[in-house]
KEFI-460645 format. One line per field, with one value per residue: residue in three letters; x, y, z of N, C-alpha, C, O in turn. Coordinates in Angstrom, 2 decimals. Example, Ala and Ser with C-alpha at 12.3 -4.5 7.8 and 13.67 -1.06 7.14 Angstrom:
// residues 2
aa c(ALA	SER) .
nu c(13.19	12.85) .
nv c(-5.69	-2.25) .
nw c(7.80	7.08) .
cau c(12.30	13.67) .
cav c(-4.50	-1.06) .
caw c(7.80	7.14) .
cu c(13.20	12.90) .
cv c(-3.30	0.03) .
cw c(7.80	7.87) .
ou c(14.24	13.41) .
ov c(-3.32	1.14) .
ow c(8.46	8.04) .
END
This chain:
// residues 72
aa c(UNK	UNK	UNK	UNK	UNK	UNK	UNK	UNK	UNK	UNK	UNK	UNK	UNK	UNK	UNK	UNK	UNK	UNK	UNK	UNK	UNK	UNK	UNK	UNK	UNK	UNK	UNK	UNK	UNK	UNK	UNK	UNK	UNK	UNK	UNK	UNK	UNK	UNK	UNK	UNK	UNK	UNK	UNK	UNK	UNK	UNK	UNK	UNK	UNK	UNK	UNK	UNK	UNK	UNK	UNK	UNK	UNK	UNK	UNK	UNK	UNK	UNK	UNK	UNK	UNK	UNK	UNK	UNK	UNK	UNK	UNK	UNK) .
nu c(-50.85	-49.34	-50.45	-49.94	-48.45	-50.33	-48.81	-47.61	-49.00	-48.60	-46.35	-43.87	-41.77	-41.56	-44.16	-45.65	-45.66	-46.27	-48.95	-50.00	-49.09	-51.12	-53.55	-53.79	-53.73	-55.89	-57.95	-57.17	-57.92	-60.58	-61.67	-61.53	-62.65	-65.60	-65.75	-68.26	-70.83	-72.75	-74.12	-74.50	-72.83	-71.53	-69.81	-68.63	-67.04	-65.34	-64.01	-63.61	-61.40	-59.68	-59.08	-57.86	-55.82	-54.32	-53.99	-52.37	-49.86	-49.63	-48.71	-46.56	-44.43	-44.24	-43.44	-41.07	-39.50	-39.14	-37.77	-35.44	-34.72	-34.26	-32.02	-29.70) .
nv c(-57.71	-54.52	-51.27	-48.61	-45.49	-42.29	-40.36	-41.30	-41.60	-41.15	-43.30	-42.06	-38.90	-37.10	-37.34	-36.79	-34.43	-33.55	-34.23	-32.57	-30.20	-30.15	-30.36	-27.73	-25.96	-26.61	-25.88	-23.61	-22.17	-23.28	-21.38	-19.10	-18.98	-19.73	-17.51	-15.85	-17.59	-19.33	-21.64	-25.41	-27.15	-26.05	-24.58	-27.38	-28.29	-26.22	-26.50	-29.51	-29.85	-27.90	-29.08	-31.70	-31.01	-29.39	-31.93	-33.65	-31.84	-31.62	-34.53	-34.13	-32.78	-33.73	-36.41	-35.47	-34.45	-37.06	-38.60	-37.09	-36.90	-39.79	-40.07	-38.65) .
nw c(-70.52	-70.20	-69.06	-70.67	-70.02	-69.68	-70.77	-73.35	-75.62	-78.18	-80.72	-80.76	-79.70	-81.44	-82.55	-80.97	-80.69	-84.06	-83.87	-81.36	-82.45	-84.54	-83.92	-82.61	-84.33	-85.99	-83.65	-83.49	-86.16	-86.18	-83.79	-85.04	-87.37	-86.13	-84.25	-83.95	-83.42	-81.82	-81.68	-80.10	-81.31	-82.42	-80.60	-79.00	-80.97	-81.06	-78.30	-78.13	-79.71	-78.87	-76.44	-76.83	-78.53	-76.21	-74.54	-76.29	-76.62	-74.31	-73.50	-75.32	-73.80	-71.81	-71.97	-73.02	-71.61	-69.86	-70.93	-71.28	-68.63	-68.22	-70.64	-69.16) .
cau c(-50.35	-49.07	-50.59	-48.76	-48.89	-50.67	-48.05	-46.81	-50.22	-48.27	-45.04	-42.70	-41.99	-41.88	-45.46	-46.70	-45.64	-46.72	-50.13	-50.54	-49.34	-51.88	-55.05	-53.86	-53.87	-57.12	-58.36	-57.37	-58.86	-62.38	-62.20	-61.49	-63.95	-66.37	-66.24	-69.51	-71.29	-73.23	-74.73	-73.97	-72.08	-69.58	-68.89	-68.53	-66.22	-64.14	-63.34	-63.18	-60.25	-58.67	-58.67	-57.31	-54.15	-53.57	-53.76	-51.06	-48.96	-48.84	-47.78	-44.65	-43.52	-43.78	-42.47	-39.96	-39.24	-38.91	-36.35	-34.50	-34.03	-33.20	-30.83	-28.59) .
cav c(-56.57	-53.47	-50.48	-47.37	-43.80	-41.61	-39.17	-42.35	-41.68	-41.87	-43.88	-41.38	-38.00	-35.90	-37.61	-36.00	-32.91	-32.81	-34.19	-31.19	-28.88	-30.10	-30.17	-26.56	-25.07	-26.58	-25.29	-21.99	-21.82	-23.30	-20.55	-17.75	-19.25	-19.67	-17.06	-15.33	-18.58	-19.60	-23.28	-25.86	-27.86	-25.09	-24.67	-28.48	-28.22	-25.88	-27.21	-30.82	-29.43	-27.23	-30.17	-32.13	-30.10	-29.00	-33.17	-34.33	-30.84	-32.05	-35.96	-34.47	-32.00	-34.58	-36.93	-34.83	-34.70	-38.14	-39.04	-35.82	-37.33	-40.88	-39.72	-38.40) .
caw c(-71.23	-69.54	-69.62	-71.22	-68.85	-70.57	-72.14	-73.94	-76.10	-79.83	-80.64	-80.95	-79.20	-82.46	-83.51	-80.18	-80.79	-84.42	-83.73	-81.11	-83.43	-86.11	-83.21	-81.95	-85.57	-86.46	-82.71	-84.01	-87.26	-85.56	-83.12	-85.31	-88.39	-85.47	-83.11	-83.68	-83.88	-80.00	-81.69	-79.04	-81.56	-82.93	-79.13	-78.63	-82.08	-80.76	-77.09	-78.26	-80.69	-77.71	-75.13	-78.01	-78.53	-75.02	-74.30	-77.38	-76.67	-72.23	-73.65	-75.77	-73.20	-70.20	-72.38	-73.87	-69.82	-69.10	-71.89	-71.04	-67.12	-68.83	-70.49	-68.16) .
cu c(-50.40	-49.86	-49.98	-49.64	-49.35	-49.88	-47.55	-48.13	-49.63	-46.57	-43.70	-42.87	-42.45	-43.39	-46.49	-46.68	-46.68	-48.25	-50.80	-50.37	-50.50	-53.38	-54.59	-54.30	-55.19	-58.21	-58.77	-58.46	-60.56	-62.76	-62.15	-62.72	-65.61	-66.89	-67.19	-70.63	-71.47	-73.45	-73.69	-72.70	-71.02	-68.85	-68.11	-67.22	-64.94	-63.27	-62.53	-61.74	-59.09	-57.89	-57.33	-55.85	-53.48	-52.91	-52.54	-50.04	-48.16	-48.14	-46.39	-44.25	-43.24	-43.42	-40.94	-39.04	-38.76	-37.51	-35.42	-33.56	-33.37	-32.13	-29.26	-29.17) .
cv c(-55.36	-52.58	-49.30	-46.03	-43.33	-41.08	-40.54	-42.10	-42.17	-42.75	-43.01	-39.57	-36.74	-35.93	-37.07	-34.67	-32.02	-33.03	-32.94	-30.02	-28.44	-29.76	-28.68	-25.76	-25.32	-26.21	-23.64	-21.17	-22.27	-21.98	-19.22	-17.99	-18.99	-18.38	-15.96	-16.02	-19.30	-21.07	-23.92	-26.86	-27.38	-24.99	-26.20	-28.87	-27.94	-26.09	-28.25	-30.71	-28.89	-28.47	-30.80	-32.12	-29.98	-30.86	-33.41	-33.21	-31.33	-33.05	-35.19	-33.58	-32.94	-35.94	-36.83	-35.05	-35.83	-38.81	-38.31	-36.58	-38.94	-40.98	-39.37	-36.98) .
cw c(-70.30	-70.03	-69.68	-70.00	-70.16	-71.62	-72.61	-75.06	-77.40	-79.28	-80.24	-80.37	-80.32	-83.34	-82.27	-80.53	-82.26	-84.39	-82.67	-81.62	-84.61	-84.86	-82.81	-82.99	-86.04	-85.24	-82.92	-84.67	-86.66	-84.72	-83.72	-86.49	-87.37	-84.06	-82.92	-83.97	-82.63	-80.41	-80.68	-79.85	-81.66	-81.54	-78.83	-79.45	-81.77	-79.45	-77.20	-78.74	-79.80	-76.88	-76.15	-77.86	-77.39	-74.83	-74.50	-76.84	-74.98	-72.12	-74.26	-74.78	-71.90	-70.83	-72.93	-72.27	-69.39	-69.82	-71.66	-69.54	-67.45	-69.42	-70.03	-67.52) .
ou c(-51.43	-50.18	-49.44	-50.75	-49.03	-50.02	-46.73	-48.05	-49.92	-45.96	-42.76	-43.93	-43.27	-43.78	-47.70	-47.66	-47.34	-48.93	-51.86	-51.07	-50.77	-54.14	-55.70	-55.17	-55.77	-59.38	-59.73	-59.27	-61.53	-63.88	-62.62	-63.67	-66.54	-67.87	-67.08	-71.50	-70.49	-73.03	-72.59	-71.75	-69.91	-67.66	-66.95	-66.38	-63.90	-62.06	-61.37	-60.89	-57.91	-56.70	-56.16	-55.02	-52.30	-51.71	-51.66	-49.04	-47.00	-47.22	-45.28	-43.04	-42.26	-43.01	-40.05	-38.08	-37.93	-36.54	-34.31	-32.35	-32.26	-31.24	-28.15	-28.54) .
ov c(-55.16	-52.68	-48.91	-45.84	-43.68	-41.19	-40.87	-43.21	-43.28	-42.82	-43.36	-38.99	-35.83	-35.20	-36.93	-33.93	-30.98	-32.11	-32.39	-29.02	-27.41	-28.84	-28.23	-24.91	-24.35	-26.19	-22.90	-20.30	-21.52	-21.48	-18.26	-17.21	-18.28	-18.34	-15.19	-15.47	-19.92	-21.88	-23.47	-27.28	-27.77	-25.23	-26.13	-29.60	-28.58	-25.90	-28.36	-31.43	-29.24	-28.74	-30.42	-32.85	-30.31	-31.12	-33.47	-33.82	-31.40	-33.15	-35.52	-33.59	-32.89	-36.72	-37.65	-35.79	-35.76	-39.35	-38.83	-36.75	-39.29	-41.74	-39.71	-36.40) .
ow c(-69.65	-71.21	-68.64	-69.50	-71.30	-72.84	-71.75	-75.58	-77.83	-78.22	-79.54	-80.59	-80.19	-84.25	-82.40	-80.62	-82.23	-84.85	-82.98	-81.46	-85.23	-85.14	-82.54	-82.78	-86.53	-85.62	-82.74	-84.36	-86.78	-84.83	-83.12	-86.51	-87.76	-83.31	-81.97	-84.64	-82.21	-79.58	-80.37	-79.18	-81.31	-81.33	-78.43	-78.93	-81.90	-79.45	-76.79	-78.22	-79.87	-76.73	-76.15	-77.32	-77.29	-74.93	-73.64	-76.49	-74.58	-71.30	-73.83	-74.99	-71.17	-69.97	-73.15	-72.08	-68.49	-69.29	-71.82	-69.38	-67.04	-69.05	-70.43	-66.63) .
END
C-alpha cells in the first residue's frame, strides 16, 4: 500500500478546506475565551488548535495547487 503525500490528508479538497475552517474558528474562540489564562494546558489547547488549522488550511491550498497544475 502506497503512501498518500501529506496534503492528500482528507478525501476531498473542499473537506480540507472546511475542516481548516472549523480548527481555525475553534483556534480563535480558544484564544480569545483564553487569553488571560497562563495554565500549561489552555496554552497546549490553544497551539494544538492553531497547528491544527494552519496544517488542514496548507493540505487544501497545496492541494488546491496540484489539481489546478493537473488540470491544465
Amino acid at each position: 500500500m502506497a503512501r498518500q503525500p501529506w496534503w492528500r490528508a482528507t478525501k476531498t479538497l473542499e473537506q480540507s478546506k472546511r475542516s481548516g475552517l472549523l480548527y481555525a474558528a475553534v483556534a480563535v474562540l480558544a484564544w480569545t475565551l483564553g487569553y488571560d489564562d497562563t495554565s500549561p494546558f489552555v496554552w497546549f489547547v490553544k497551539v494544538l488548535f492553531t497547528v491544527v488549522a494552519v496544517y488542514f488550511l496548507a493540505a487544501w491550498y497545496v492541494r488546491r495547487s496540484h489539481e489546478r497544475d493537473e488540470a491544465g
